[in-house]
C-alpha positions as CSV (number, residue, x, y, z in Angstrom):
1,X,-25.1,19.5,4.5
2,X,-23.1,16.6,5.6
3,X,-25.9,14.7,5.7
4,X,-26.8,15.0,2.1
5,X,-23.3,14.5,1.0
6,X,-22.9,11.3,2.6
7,X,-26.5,10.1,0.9
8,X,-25.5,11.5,-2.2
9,X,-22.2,9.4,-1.5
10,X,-23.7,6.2,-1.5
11,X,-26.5,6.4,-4.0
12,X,-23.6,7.7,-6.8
13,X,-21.7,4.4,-5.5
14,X,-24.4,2.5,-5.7
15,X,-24.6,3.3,-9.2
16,X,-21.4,2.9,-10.2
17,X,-20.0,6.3,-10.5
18,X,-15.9,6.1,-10.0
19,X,-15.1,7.0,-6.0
20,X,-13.1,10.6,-7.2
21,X,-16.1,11.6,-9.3
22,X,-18.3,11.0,-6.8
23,X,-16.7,12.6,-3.9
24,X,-16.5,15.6,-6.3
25,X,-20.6,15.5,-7.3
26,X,-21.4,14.9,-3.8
27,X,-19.7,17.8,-2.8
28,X,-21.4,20.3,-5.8
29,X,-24.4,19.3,-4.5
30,X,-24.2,19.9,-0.9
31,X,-22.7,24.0,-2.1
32,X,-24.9,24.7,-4.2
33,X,-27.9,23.4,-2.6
34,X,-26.9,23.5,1.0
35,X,-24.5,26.0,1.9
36,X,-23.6,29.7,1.1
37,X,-20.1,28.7,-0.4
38,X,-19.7,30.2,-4.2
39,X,-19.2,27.2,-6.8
40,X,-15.5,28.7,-7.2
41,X,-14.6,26.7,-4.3
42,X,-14.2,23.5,-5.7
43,X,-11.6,24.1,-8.7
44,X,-9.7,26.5,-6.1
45,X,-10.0,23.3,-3.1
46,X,-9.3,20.7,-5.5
47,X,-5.9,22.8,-6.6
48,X,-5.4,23.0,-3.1
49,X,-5.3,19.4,-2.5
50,X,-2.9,18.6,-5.2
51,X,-0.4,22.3,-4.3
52,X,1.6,20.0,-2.2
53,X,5.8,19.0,-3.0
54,X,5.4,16.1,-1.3
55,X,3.0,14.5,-3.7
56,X,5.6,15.0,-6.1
57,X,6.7,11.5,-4.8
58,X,4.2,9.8,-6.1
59,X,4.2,9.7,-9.8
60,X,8.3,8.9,-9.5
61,X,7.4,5.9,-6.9
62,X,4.9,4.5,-9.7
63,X,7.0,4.9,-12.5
64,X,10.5,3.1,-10.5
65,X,8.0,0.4,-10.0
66,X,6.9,0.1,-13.3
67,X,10.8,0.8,-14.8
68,X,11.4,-2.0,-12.3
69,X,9.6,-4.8,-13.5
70,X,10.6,-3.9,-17.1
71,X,14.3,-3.4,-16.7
72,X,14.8,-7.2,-15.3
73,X,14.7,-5.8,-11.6
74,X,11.8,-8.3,-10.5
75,X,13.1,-11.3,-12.3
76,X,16.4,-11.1,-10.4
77,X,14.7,-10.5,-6.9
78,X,13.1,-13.4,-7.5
79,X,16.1,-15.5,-8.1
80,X,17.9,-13.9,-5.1
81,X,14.9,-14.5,-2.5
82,X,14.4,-18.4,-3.9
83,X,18.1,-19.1,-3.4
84,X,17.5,-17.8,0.2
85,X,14.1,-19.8,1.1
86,X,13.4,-22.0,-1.9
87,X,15.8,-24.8,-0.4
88,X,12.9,-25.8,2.1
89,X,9.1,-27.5,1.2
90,X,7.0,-23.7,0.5
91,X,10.1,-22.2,-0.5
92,X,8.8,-21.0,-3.8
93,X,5.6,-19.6,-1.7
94,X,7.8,-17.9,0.6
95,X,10.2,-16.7,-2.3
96,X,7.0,-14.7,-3.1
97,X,6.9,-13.4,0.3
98,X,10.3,-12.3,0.4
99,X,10.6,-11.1,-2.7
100,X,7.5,-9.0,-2.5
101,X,9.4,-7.3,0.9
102,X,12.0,-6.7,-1.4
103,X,10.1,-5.0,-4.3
104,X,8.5,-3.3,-2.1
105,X,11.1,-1.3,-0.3
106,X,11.4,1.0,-3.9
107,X,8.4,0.8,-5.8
108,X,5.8,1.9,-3.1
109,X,2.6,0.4,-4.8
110,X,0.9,-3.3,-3.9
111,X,-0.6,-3.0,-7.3
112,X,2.6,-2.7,-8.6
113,X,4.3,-5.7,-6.7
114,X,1.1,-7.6,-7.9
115,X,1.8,-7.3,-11.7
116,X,5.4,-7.2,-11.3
117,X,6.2,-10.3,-9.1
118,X,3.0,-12.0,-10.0
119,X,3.5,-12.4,-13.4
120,X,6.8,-14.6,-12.9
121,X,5.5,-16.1,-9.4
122,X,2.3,-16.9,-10.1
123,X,3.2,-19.2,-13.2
124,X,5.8,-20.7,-11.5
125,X,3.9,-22.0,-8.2
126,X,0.9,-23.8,-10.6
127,X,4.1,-25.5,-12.5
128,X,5.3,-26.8,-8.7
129,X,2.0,-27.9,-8.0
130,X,0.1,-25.2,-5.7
131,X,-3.2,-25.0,-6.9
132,X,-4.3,-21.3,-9.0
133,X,-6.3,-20.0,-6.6
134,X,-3.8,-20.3,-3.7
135,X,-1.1,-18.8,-5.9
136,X,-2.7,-15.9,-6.6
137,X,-4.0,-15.9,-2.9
138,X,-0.3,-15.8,-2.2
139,X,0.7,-13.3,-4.1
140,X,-2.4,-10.9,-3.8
141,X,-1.5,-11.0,0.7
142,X,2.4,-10.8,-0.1
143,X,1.7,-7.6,-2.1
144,X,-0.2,-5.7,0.8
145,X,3.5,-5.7,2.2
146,X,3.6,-2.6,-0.7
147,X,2.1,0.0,0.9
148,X,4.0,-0.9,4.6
149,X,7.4,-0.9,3.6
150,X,8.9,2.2,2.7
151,X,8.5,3.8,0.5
152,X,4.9,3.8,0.5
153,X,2.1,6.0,-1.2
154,X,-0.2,6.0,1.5
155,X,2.0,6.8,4.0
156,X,3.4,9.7,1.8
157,X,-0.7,10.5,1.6
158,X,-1.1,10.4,5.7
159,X,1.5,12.8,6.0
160,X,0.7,15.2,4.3
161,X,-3.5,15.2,4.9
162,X,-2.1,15.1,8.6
163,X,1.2,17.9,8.4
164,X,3.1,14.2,10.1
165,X,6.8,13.5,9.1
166,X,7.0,11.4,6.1
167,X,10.8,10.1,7.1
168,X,9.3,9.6,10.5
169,X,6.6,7.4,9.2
170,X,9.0,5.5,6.5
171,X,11.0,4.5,9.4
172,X,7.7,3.5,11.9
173,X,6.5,1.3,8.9
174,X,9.8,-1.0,8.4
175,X,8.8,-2.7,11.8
176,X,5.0,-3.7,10.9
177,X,6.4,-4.4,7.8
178,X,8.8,-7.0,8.6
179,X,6.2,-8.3,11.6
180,X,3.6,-9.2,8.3
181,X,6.3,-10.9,6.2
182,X,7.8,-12.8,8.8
183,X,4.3,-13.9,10.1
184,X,3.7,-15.0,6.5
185,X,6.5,-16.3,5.6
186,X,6.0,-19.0,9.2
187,X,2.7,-19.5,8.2
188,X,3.2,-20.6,4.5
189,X,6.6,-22.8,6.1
190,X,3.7,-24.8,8.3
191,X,0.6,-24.1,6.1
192,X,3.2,-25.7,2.8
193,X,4.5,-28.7,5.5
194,X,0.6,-29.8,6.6
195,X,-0.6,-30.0,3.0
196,X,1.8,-31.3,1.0
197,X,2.8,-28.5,-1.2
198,X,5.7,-27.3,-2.4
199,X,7.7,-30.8,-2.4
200,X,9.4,-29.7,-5.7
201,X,10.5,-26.2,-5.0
202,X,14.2,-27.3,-4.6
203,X,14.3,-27.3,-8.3
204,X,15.8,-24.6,-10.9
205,X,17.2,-23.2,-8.0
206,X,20.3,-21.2,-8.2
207,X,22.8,-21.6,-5.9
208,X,23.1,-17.8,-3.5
209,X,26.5,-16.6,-4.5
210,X,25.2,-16.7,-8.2
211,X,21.9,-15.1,-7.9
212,X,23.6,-12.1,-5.3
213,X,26.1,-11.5,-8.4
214,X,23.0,-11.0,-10.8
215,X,20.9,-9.3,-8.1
216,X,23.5,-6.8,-6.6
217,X,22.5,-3.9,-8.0
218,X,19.3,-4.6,-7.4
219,X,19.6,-5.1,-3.9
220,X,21.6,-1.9,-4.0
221,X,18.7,0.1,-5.3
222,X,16.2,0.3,-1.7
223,X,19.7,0.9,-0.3
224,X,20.4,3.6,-1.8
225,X,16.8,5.3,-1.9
226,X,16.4,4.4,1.7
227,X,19.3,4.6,3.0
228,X,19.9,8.3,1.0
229,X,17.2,9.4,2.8
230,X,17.6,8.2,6.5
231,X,21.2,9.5,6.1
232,X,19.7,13.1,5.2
233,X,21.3,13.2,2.0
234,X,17.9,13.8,0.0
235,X,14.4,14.0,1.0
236,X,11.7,11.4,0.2
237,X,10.6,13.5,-2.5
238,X,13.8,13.6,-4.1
239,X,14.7,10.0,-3.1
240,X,11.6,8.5,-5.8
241,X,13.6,10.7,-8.8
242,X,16.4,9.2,-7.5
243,X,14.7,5.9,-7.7
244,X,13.6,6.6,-11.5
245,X,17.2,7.3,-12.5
246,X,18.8,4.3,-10.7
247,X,15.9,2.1,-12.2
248,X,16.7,3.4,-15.5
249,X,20.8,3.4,-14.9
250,X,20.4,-0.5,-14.1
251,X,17.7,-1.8,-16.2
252,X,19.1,-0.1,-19.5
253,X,22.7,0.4,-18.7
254,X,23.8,-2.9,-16.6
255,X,20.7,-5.4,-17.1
256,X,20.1,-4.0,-20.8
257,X,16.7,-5.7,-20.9
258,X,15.0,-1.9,-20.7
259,X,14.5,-0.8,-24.4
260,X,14.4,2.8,-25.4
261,X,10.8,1.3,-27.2
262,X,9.8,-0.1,-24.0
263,X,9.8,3.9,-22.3
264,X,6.3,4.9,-23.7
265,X,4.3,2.4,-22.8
266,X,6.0,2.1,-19.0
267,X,5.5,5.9,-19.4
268,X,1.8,5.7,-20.7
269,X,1.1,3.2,-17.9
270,X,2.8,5.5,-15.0
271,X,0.6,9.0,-16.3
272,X,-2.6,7.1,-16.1
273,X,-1.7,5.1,-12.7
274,X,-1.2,8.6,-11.3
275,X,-3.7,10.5,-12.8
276,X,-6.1,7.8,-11.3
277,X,-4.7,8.5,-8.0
278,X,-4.0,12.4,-7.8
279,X,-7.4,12.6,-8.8
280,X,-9.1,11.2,-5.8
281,X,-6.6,13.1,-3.7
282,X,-7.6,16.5,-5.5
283,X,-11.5,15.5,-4.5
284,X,-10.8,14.2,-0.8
285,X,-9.4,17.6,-0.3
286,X,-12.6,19.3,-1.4
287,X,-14.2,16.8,0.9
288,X,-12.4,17.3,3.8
289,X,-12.3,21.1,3.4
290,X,-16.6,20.7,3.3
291,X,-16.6,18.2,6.1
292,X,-13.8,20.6,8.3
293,X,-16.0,23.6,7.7
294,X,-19.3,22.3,8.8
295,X,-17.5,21.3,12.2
296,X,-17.7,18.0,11.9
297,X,-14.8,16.7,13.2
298,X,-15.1,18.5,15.9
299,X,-18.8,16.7,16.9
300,X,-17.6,13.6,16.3
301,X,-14.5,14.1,19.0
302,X,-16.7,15.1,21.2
303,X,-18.9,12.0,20.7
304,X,-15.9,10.3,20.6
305,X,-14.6,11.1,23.8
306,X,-18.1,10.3,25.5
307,X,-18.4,6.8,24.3
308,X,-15.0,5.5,24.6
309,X,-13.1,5.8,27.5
310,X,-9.8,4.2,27.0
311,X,-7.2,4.7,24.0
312,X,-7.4,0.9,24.0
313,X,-11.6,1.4,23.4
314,X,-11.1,3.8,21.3
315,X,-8.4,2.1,18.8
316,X,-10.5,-1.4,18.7
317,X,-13.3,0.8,17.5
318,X,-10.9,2.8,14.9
319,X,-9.7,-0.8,14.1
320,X,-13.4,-2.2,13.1
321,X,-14.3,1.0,11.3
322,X,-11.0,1.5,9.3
323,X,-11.6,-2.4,8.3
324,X,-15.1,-2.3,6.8
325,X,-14.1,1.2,5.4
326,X,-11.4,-0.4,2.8
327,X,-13.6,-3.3,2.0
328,X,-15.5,-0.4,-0.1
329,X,-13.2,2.5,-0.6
330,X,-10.1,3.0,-2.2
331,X,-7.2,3.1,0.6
332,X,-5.8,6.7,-1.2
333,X,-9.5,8.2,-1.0
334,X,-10.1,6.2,3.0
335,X,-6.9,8.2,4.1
336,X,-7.5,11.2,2.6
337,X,-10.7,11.7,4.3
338,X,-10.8,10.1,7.2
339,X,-7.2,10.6,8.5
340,X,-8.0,14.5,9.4
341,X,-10.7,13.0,11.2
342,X,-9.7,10.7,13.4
343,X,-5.6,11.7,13.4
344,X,-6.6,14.4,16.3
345,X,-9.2,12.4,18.2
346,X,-6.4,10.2,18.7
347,X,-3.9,12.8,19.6
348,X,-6.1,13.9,22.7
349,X,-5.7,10.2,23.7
350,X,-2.7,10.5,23.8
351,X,-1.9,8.3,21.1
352,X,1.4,9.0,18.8
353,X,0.5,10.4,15.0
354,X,3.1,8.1,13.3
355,X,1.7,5.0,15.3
356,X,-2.0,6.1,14.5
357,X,-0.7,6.5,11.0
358,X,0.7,2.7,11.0
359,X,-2.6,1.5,12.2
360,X,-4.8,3.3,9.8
361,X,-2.1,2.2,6.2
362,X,-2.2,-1.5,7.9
363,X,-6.2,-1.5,8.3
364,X,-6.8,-0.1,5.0
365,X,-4.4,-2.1,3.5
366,X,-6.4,-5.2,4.2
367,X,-8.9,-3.8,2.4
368,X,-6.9,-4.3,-0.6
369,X,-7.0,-8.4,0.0
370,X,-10.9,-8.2,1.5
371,X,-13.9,-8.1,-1.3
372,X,-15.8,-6.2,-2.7
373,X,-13.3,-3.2,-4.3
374,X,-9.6,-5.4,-2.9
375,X,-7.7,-3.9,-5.8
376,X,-4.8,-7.0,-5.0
377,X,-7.1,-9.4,-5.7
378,X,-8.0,-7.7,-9.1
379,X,-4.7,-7.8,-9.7
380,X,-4.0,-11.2,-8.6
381,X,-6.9,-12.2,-10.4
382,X,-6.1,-11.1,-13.7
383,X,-2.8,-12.1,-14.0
384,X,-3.6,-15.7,-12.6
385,X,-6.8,-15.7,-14.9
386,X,-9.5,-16.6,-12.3
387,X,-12.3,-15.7,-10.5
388,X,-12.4,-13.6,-7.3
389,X,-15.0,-16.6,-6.5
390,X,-12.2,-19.0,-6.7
391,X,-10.0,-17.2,-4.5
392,X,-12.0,-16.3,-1.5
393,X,-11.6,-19.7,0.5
394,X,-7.9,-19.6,0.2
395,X,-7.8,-15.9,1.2
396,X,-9.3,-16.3,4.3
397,X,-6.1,-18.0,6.2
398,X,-4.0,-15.1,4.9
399,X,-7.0,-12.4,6.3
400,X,-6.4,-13.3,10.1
401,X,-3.0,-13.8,9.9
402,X,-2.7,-10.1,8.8
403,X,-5.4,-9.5,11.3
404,X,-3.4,-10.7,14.1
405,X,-0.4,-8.6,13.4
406,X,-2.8,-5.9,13.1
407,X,-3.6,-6.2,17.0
408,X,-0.3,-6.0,17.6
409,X,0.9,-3.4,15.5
410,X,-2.2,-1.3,17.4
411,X,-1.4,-2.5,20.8
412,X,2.3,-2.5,21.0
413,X,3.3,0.5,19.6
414,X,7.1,-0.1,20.0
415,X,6.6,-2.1,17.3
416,X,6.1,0.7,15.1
417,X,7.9,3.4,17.4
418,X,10.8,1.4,18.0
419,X,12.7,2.6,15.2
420,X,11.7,6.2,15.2
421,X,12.4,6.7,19.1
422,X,15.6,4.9,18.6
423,X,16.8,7.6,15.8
424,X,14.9,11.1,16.7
């Protein structure tokens, strides 16, 4: 059976067919043609996938984000982060950097950070003289920083497909998180200083006692939803409605630049965002339950556990797998399935869940800067209004500097651990 559903798998692909409806086909088939399972199992497994509070987190995470970058959230972020770094040659380029860090620790979503920070970053670096395509290169690697910094979707995902602490693995992902920016914020200083750009960022640049006034309550906002939730006071389910209201509270209230008319498209835009993704989730969980059945897992630990002898074998293997996975699947679907998988093969080498967790959300998350499916560079694309083709030589510098915080991140696990040792 597993065999026909992974052929099934990749002719519906090749073909087209959107990644949740296939998983869902593929598994039909292999029931009702190769197994003894009644048909009723796929409503009641894809209702079991879905029966879970905290996934409640994720349509509140998407629609902060979304609330953000209406409600004049992003635009002040932005003004804040260039009156930290824009007073140096790259500054605006590491302004994007910084300010995606910043975005990122409330709205969860790289997509999100794309669109929000893009559209005002983007712009602004072709005025200052980078070209287009390394613009949008910028902003599409600075982005990925969404789904490391808490809070993050698909770390709320890895928990529960894994039963792992979501706190636990908000906490493990600040340190890869800040290990990425930093190294991109250095390499854009030196990358900016070698070629000449960025000799006019000094300009339009407020001074940082005026942008913190503006920005304050922004700033306050990953504080409180963090920091609310660290401090035990709510949980991270209840932390993104708290997010929601204090995105609402600010951008309509203080910032007044959120519009009662503005609510239903933010709204429309935050249903179909989610729908998109709790779909996928609903058919990786009648995926996994057809894949756990039929043993799987099971044979490939064993295999597993022949061939590789070392955990360091065994994560440089995980490492080249997980990266040519997100080139071609979406990062919600990749942890979905595979993270049941591979979560307790790693266990029995004694490697920690919430590190293995870190390695897998950093892998796939290149996947969202790598062709063919990087959903960043869709983004990117579209709001700089060029080609992925026009993009690709740029990306590459950005590619292995992630790729060499990735090593590190998988071999020095105090960089995610740190934290979480230093608090549990």
């Amino acid at each position: 059976m597993n065999l026909v559903i992974g052929l099934s798998l990749i002719i519906l692909f090749a073909f087209g067919v959107p990644i949740a409806i296939s998983i869902i086909l593929a598994s039909i088939i292999g029931i009702e043609f190769f197994s003894r399972l009644p048909l009723l199992m796929v409503p009641q497994q894809i209702f079991v996938g879905i029966d879970h509070f905290p996934l409640m987190a994720i349509p509140f995470f998407i629609l902060a984000g979304n609330l953000m970058a209406s409600g004049g959230i992003s635009s002040r972020l932005v003004d804040l982060a260039k009156s930290i770094v824009g007073g140096v040659q790259g500054g605006l380029a590491m302004t994007c950097v910084l300010t995606c860090m910043m975005f990122a620790a409330v709205s969860g979503s790289s997509v999100a950070t794309t669109f929000a920070i893009g559209a005002i970053l983007i712009p602004a670096m072709v005025r200052h003289g980078y070209p287009t395509p390394l613009a949008a290169s910028i902003q599409a690697s600075s982005a990925e920083l969404g789904v490391l910094i808490p809070p993050s979707i698909p770390l709320i995902l890895y928990g529960v497909s894994t039963d792992t602490s979501i706190g636990q693995l908000f906490i493990a992902g600040i340190g890869p998180g800040v290990l990425i920016g930093g190294a991109l914020l250095l390499f854009l200083y030196l990358f900016c200083k070698l070629r000449g750009y960025g000799l006019q960022d000094r300009e339009d640049r407020s001074h940082f006692t005026v942008a913190f006034k503006r920005a304050w309550a922004a700033i306050l906002m990953p504080v409180v939803v963090i920091g609310g939730i660290y401090g035990g006071i709510f949980t991270p389910t209840e932390a993104s409605a708290v997010a929601v209201f204090y995105a609402l509270a600010v951008g309509g209230l203080l910032y007044r630049e959120l519009r009662l008319k503005d609510l239903w498209p933010i709204l429309r835009q935050s249903v179909i965002s989610t729908a998109a993704v709790m779909l996928i989730i609903a058919a990786a969980a009648l995926f996994s339950f057809l894949i756990s059945r039929s043993g799987l897992p099971g044979e490939i630990a064993a295999w597993v556990n022949q061939v590789f002898e070392s955990p360091w074998a065994f994560l440089l293997a995980v490492n080249g797998l997980l990266l040519i996975v997100g080139m071609f699947i979406e990062t919600s679907a990749a942890i979905l399935v595979l993270a049941p998988i591979l979560t307790p093969i790693a266990i029995q080498f004694g490697i920690q869940p919430v590190h293995f967790g870190l390695i897998m959300v950093v892998n796939l998350a290149l996947g969202m800067i790598t062709p063919p499916l990087g959903v960043n560079l869709f983004a990117a694309c579209a709001v700089a209004k060029i080609s992925i083709d026009e993009m690709l030589p740029w990306l590459l510098p950005f590619v292995l500097v992630v790729l060499a915080c990735l090593m590190g991140i998988t071999y020095m696990p105090w960089i995610s651990m740190g934290l979480v040792d230093l608090l549990y």
